[in-house]
C-alpha positions in Angstrom: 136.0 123.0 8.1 135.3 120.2 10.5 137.0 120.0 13.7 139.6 117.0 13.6 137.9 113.8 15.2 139.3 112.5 18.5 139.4 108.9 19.7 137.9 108.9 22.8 139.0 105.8 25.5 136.0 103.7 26.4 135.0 104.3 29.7 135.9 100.9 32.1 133.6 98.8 33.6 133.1 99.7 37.4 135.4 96.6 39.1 133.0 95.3 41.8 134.2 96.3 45.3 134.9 92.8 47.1 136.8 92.0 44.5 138.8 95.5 44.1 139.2 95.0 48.1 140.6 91.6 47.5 143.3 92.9 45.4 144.3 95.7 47.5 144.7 93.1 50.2 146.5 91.3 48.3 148.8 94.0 47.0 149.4 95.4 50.7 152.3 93.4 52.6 150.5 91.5 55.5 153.3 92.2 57.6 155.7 90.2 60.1 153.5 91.1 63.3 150.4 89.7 61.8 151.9 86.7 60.7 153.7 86.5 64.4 150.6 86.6 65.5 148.7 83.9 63.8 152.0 81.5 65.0 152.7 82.4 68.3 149.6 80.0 69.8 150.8 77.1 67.8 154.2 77.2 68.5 153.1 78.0 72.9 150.8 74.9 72.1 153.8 73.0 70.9 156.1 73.9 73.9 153.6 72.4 76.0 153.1 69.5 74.1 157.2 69.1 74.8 157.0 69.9 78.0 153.8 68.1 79.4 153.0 64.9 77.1 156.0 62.5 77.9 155.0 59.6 75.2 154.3 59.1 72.2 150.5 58.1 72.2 150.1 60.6 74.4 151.9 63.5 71.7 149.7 62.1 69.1 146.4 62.7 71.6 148.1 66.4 71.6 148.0 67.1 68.9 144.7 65.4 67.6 142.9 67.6 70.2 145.0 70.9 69.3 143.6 70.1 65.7 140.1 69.3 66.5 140.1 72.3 69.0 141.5 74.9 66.5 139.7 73.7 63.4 136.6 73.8 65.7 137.1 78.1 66.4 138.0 78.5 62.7 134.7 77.2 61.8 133.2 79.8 64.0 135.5 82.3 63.5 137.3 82.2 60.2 140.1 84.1 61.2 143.5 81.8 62.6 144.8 84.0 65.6 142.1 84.3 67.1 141.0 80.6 66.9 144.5 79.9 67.5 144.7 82.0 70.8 141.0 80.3 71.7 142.6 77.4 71.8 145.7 78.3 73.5 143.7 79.8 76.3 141.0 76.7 76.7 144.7 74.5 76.5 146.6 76.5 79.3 143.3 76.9 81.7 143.0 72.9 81.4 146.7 72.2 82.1 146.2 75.0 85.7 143.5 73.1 86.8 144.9 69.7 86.0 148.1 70.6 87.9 145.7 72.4 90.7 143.4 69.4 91.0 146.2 66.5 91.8 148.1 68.9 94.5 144.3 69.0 96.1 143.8 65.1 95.2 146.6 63.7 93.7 144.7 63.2 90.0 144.4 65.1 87.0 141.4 66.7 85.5 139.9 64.2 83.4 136.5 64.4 81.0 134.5 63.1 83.5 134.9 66.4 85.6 133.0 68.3 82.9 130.4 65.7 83.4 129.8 66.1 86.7 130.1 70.0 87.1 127.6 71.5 89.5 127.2 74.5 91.6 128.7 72.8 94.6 131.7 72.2 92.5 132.4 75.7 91.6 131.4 76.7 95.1 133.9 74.6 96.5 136.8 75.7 94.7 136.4 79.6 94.9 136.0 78.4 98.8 139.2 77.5 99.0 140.9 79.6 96.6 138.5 83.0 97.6 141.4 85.2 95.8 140.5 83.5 92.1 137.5 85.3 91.8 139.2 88.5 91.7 142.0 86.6 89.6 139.3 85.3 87.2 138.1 88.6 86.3 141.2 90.4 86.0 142.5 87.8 83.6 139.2 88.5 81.8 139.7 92.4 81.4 143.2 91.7 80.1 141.9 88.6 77.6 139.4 90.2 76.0 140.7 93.2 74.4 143.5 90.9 73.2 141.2 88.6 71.7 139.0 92.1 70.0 142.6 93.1 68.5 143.1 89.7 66.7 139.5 89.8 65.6 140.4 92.9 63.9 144.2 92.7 63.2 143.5 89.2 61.3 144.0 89.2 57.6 143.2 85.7 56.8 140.0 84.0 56.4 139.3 80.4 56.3 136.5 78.8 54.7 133.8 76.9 57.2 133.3 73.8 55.3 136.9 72.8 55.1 137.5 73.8 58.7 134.1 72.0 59.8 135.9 68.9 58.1 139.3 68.8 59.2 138.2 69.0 63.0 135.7 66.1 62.5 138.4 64.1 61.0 140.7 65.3 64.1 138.2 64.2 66.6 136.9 61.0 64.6 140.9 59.8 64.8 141.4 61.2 68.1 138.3 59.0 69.4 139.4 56.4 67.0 142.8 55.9 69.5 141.1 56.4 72.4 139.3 53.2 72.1 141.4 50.7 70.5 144.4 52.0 73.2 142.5 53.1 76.1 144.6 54.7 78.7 144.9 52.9 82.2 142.7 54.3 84.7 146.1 54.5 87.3 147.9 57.3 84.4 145.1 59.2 85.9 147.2 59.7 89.6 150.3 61.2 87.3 150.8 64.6 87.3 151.4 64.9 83.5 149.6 64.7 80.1 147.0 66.8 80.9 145.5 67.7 77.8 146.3 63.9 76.3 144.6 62.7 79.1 141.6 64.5 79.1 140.7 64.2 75.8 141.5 60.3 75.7 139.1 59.8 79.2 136.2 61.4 76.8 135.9 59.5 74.6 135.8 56.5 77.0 134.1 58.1 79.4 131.2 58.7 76.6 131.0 55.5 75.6 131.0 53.8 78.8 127.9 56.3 79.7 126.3 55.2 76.6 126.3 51.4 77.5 125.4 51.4 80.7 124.5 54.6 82.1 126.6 56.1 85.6 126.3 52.5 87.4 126.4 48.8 86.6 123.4 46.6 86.8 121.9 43.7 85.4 119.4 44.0 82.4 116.7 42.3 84.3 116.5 40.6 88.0 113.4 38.0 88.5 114.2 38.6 92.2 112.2 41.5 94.1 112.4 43.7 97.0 109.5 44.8 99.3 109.4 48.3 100.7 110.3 48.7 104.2 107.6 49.8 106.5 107.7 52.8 108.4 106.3 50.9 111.6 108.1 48.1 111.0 111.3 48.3 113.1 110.8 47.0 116.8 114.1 46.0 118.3 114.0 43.3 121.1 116.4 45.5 123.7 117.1 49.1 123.8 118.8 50.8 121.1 121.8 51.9 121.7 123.9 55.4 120.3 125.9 54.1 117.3 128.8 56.3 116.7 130.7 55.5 113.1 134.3 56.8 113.2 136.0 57.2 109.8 139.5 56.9 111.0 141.5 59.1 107.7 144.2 57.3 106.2 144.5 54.6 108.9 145.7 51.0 108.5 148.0 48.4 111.0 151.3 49.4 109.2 152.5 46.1 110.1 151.6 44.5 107.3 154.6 46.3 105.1 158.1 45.2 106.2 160.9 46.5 107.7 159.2 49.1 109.3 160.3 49.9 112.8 157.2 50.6 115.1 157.1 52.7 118.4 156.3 50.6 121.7 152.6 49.0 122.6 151.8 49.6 118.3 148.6 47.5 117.1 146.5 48.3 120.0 144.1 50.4 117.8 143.5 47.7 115.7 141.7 45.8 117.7 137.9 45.5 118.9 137.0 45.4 122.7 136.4 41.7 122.1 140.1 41.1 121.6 139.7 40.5 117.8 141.5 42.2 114.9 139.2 42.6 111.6 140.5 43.8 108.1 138.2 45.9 106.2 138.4 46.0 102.3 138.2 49.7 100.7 137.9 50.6 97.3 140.9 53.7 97.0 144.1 53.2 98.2 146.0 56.9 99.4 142.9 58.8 98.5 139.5 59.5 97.7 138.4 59.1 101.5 134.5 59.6 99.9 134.6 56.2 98.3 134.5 54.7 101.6 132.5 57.2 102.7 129.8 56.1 99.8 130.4 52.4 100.9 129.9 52.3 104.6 126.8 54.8 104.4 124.9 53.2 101.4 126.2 49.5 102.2 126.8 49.8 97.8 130.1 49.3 95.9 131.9 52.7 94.3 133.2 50.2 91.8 129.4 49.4 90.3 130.4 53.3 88.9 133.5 52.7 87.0 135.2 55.3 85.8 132.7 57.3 87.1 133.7 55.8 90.6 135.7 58.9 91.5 132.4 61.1 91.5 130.3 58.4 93.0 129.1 61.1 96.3 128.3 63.6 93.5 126.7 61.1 91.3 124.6 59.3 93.9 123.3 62.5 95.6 119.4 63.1 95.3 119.8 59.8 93.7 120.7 56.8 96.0 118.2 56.7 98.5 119.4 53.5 100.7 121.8 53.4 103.3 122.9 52.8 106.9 121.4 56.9 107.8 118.5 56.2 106.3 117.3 52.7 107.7 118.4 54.1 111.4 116.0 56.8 110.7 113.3 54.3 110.2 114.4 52.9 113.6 113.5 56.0 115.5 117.7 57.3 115.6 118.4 60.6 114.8 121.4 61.2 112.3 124.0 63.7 112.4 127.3 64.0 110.6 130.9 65.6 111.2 132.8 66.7 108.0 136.3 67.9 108.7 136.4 69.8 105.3 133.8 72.0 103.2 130.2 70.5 102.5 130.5 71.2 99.3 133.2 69.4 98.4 132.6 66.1 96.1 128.8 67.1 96.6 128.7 66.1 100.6 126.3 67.8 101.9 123.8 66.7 99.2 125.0 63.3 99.4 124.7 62.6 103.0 121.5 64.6 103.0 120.2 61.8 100.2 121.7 59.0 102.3 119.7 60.1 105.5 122.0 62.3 107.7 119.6 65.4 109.1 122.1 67.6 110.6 125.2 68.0 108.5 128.3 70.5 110.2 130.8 70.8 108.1 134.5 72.0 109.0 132.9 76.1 108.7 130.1 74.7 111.1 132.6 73.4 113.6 134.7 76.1 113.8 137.8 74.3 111.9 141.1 76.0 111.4 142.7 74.0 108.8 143.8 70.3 109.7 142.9 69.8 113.4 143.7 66.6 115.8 140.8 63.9 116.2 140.4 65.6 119.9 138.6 68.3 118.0 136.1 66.3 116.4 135.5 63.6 119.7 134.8 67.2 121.5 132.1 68.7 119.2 130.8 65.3 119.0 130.2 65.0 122.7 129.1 68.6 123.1 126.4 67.7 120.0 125.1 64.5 121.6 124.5 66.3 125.0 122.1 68.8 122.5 120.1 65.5 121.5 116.3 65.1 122.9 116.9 62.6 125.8 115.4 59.4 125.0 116.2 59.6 121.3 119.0 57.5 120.1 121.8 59.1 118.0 123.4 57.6 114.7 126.7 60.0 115.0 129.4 59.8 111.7 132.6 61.4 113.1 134.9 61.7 110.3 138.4 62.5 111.2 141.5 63.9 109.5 144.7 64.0 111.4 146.8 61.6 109.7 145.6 62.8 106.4 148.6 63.7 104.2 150.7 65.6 104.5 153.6 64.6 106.7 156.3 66.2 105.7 155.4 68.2 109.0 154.3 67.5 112.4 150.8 68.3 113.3 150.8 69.6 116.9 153.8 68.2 117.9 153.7 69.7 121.6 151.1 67.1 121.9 153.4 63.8 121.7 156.4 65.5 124.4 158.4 62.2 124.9 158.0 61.0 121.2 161.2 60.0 119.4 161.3 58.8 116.3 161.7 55.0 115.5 164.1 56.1 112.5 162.1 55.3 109.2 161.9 57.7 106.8 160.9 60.8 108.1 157.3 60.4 106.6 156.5 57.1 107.9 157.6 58.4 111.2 155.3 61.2 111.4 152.3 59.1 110.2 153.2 57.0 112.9 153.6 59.8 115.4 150.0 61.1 114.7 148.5 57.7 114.9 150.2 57.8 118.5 147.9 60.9 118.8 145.1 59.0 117.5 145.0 56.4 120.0 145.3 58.8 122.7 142.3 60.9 121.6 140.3 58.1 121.1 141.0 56.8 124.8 140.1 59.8 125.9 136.8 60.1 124.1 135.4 56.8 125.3 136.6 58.1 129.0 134.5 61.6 128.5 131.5 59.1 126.9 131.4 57.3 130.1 131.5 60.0 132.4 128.8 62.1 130.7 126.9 59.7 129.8 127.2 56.7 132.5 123.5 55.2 132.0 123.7 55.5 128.0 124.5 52.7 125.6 126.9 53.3 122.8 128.1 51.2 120.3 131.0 52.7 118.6 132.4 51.2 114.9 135.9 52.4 113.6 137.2 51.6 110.3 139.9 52.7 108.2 139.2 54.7 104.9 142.3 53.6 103.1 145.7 53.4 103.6 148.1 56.2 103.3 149.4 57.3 100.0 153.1 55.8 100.7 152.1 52.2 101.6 152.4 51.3 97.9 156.2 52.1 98.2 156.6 50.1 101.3 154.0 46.9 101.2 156.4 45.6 99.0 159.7 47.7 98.4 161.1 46.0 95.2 158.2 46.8 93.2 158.5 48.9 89.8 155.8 51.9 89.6 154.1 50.0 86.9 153.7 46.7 88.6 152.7 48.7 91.7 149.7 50.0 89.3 148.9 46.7 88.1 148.0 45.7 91.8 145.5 48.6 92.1 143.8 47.6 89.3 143.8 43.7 90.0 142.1 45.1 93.8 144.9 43.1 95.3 144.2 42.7 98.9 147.1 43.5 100.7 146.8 47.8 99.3 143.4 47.8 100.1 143.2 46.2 103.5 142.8 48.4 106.1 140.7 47.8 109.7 137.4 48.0 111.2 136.8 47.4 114.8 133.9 47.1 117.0 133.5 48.9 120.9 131.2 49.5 123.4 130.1 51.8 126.2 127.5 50.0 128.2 126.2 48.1 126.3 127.0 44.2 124.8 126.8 43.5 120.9 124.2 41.2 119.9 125.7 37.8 118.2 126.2 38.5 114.6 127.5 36.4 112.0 128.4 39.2 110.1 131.2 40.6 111.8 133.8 38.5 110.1 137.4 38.5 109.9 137.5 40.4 106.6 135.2 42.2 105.2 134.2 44.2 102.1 133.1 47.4 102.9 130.1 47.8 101.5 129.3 45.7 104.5 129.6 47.8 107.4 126.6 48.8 107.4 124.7 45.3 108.0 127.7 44.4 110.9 126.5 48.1 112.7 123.0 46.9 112.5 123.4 43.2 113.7 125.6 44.7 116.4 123.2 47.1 117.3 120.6 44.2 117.5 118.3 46.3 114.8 116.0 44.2 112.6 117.2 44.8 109.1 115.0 46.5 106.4 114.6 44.1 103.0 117.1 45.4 101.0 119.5 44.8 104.0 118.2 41.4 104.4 119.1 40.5 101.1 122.4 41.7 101.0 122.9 39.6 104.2 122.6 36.6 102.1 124.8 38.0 99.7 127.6 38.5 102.5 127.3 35.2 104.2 127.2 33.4 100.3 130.2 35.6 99.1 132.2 34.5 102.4 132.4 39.0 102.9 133.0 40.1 99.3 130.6 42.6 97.7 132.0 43.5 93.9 134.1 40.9 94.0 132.1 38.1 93.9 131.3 36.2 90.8 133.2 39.2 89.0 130.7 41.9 90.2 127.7 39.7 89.0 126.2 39.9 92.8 126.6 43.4 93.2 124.7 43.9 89.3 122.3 41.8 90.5 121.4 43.9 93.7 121.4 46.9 92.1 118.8 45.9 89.9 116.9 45.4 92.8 117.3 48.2 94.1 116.2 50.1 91.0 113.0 48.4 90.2 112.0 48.8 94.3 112.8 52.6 94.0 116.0 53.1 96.5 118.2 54.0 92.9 116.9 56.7 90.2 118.1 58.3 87.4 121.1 55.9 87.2 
């Protein structure tokens, strides 16, 4: 008899294991914590958005960079926390440093920055803030295994393509708004919209770059320029020490109203030939190194544009013309005094490229922190008494004592019977320290005579800007927005500071080119014609430009002069890489 037959089950096919994975994936609950953890970055990046965009363009510019930036790690990354807290981190690092950079400048990071970062940047800031190296790391041990948990903790995946996509579309929009409502350049001296504004100033920032490089010129200039010769300066009398002062934050406060002024005020102003001069800068209460590019290249910051901020930084190992540099040619020596870290804004290198040969920064001088203009008038007498005897001396003493801020007095026991002419407490101590000013000043001429009684100096101070307040006081009545629209329309009256012209022994030659008012691109020619130096090509041609354009540089013919001399420039050689 036969056994009884059995059905047997057919075996099943093997299920393949991504698959069989997928399901128990899908089967397991994902859990609250994971799904915390994947909306914890966007809702941080949406408290910022609250708490740091304060319109509605600039909301929209939010959020059209928080897509393009978070689409952009899920591409690499596939997995939504950690893109998400990649994003966060890049978001919050730019918001510290925006907020960082305008208590240090008074403007926001901005795309620009990212453009021009250097060594001498980074340098710079962990010089002033030496803790943030240590800060910097230890934020980096505690991000990192944060970052490896997500990696691993993530249960989502998202696919590249559609990722790649939505943060092309994100960026394509973002650039889209950018350019058809470009933000004013003033919105840059807020402190607010970070992340709006940086991401708005690329897109312009690109596209300005792409039309016309880091500085305006003309396509083409029929007009050329020879090449100065070494041997070719031969001055008819003896050349005289030319000491340029860069008075900080320095204008006749006379020309805002209402302001009550301590006894004997205006004396400053004026030029030992008993004339007062204006002098045209390109900032107003800030960005000292725009004036500094100006009066040491005899060229307009505002040939840069946007760019104009980082024109020092820019024009180093680039710009090779200047006041330094055609003095050197004259048989001067050149020396600089820099009240703050060389490298800051790229100084060094910049002066360095406009001729200076010994650079001493604040480290160099022994600085501790904001000193009086005593300080600087002492180290530059004890430097000139190092000088070869017989050589003549191109000094640039730049000063810092009535830099901001006032909100307290700077060496007060040195003003003993001051008393206060009752303005607001600010105005009063800027006009305590420019007391101080003048004082130092006196004194320095004295000490210049009596070490130096057979040695001719010719001494040029100008104002670098006027103090950050003026705008609120040149005319009171002013909303913050029409106060804006002056800066950008270069209205006169915030941009006018002074520029004198002193002696030591020595009479200036007769110069036409000391006007009344002048731009200050052309400081350098009124130094030279003082100084009764014959002027190198270049300088001869931007002579004819002054005495046309009645003392306006950029200004005339909308900027079409100063195009047209850069041009020059850059087919003779002075201007490379531009």
């Amino acid at each position: 008899m036969s056994p009884p037959q059995t059905s047997v089950p057919p075996t099943p096919a093997p299920i393949p294991a991504p698959i069989a994975n997928a399901g128990a994936g899908a089967l397991a609950p994902i859990g609250f914590g994971r799904l915390f953890a994947v909306a914890v970055p966007h809702l941080a990046a949406l408290s910022l958005l609250l708490e740091t965009e304060t319109e509605f363009g600039a909301r929209l510019c939010f959020i059209l960079s928080w897509g393009c930036l978070n689409f952009f790690w899920l591409t690499l990354l596939r997995r939504p926390a950690l893109s998400g807290a990649m994003s966060l981190t890049i978001v919050v690092i730019l918001v510290l440093l925006s907020r960082l950079k305008h208590d240090i400048v008074q403007m926001t990071v901005n795309f620009v920055d990212l453009m021009m970062i250097d060594r001498d940047s980074i340098a710079f800031f962990f010089t002033i803030y030496p803790n943030l190296r240590w800060s910097s790391v230890i934020a980096a041990l505690l991000i990192l295994p944060l970052m490896i948990a997500l990696w691993r903790l993530d249960p989502f995946r998202v696919k590249r393509l559609p990722a790649a996509a939505a943060s092309l579309a994100c960026l394509a929009m973002l650039t889209a708004f950018s350019l058809m409502w470009p933000q004013e350049d003033w919105r840059g001296y807020y402190d607010d919209n970070y992340v709006s504004k940086f991401t708005r100033s690329g897109a312009v920032a690109v596209s300005d770059f792409l039309n016309y490089g880091f500085m305006e010129s003309a396509p083409v200039s029929s007009d050329r320029l020879k090449l100065p010769l070494e041997d070719s300066c031969h001055p008819a009398a003896r050349r005289p020490h030319i000491i340029m002062i860069h008075d900080e934050s320095s204008y006749d406060i006379r020309s805002a109203p209402q302001i009550k002024l301590p006894p004997g005020y205006g004396s400053h102003f004026v030029s030992s030939d008993g004339k007062a001069r204006k002098f045209l800068a390109e900032s107003n209460g800030g960005s000292s190194w725009l004036t500094e590019y100006n009066v040491l290249t005899g060229l307009s910051s505002r040939s840069f544009g946007r760019f104009s901020y980082f024109v020092t930084r820019i024009a180093a190992n680039r710009v090779e013309r200047g006041l330094p540099l055609a003095l050197k040619r004259c048989g001067y020596s050149t020396l600089s005094l820099y009240p703050a870290y060389g490298s800051f804004m790229g100084e060094r290198s910049f002066q360095a490229t406009a001729g200076i040969e010994k650079f001493y920064d604040a480290k160099d001088l022994g600085a501790k922190g904001l000193e009086p203009d005593g300080f600087f008038y002492d180290n530059a007498v004890k430097l000139l008494s190092q000088e070869k005897p017989g050589t003549p001396v191109f000094m640039y003493v730049y000063l810092g004592a009535n830099h901001f801020p006032w909100a307290s007095p700077l060496r007060p026991e040195r003003t003993p019977g001051w008393t206060n002419p009752g303005n607001d407490p600010v105005i009063d101590e800027y006009l305590r320290r420019q007391t101080m000013s003048v004082q130092d000043y006196g004194a320095f001429v004295a000490k210049l005579k009596k070490q130096f009684p057979n040695e001719p100096f010719l001494i040029v101070r100008y104002g670098d800007h006027q103090p950050e307040f003026s705008t609120n006081i040149i005319e009171p009545n002013l909303t913050e927005d029409d106060v804006a629209k002056r800066l950008m329309a270069y209205d006169p009256r915030y941009f006018a500071t002074y520029y004198t012209i002193d002696t030591v022994n020595f009479k200036p030659a007769a110069t036409d080119t000391a006007m009344e008012t002048i731009d200050a691109a052309y400081l350098p020619l009124v130094v030279q014609d003082a100084a009764g130096l014959p002027l190198d090509p270049s300088f001869e041609e931007q002579k004819k430009i002054m005495l046309r354009c009645k003392g306006l540089f950029y200004s005339c013919k909308d900027g079409a002069e100063a195009r047209r001399f850069n041009r020059m420039l850059i087919d003779a050689g002075f201007i490379k890489n531009l």
